[in-house]
C-alpha positions in Angstrom: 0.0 0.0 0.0 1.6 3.3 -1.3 1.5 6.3 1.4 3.9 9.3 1.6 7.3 9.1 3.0 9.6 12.0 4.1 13.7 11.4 4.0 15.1 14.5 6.5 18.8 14.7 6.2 20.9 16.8 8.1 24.2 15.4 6.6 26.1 16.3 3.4 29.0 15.6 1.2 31.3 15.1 5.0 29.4 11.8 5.4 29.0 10.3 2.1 27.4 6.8 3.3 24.9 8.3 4.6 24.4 11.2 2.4 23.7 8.4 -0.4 21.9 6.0 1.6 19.1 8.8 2.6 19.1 10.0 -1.4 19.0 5.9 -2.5 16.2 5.6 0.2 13.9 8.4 -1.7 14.4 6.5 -4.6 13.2 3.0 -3.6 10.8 4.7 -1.4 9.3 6.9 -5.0 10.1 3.5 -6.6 7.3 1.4 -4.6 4.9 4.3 -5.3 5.0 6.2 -2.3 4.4 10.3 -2.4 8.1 10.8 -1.5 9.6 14.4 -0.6 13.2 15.0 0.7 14.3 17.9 3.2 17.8 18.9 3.3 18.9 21.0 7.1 22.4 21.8 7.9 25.4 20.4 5.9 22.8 18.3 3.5 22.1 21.7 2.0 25.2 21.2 -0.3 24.2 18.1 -1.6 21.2 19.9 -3.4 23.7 22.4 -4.5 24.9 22.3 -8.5 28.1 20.2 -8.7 28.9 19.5 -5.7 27.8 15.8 -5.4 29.4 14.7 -8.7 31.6 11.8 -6.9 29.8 10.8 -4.0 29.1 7.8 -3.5 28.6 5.2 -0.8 30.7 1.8 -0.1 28.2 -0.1 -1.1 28.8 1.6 -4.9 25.6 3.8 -4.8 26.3 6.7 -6.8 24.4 9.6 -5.0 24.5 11.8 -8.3 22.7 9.2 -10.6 20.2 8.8 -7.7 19.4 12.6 -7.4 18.8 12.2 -11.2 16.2 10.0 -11.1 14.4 12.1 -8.3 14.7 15.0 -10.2 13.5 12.9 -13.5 10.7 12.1 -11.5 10.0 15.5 -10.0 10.4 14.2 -6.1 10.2 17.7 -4.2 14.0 18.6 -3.1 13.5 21.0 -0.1 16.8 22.9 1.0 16.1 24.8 4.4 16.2 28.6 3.9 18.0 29.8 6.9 20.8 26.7 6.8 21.8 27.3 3.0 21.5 30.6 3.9 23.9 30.5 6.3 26.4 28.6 4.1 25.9 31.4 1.5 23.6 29.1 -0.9 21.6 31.6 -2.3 18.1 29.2 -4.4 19.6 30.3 -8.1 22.4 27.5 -6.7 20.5 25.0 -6.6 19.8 21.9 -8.7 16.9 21.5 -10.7 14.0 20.4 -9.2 15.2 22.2 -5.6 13.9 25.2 -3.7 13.9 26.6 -0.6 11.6 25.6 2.1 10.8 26.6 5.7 10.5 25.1 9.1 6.9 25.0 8.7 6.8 23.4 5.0 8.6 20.3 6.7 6.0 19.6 9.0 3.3 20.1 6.8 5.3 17.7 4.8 5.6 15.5 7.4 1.6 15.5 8.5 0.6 11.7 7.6 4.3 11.0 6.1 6.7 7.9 7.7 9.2 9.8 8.3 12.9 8.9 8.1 15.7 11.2 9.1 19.4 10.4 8.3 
């Protein structure tokens, strides 16, 4: 039974294992039907910024970049949190296609009825 799922991730290019794992996670999760949305806060806000995830990829071989393709093919929303890319002088013209800026209060709308995951 598809439902609506909600990956938060808080950690970016630093981590790479889990930076993939939460990006390959919205993918099965879109995959199997679910309504799937992803919300980037602190240091995950770089991974929704152009080029900067080109070569990450977990130890398991996951390639984070070809997974955040096939979100954005699919048009999976790609939240960044205003005041955290803001504060690492993202401005939203930075950002991949497919992501925007989002508030506090967009990710718990988001996460009204959602599993929620956070990496």
């Amino acid at each position: 039974m598809a439902g609506k799922v909600l990956i938060v991730i808080s950690c970016g290019t630093n981590q790479p294992n889990r930076a993939t794992r939460a990006i390959h996670l919205a993918t099965v999760a879109h995959q199997q039907g679910n309504e799937t949305v992803m919300f980037f806060l602190d240091e995950a806000v770089y991974l929704v910024k152009e080029g900067l995830i080109e070569h990450l990829r977990a130890a398991t071989g996951d390639v984070a970049d070809d997974l955040m393709t096939y979100l954005q093919a699919h048009e999976v929303p790609l939240l960044a949190c205003t005041p955290c890319a803001k504060a690492r002088k993202i401005s939203e013209d930075e950002l991949i296609e497919g992501a925007r800026f989002a508030s506090a209060a967009e990710l718990f709308q988001e996460g009204e009825g959602a599993t929620v995951i956070s990496l």
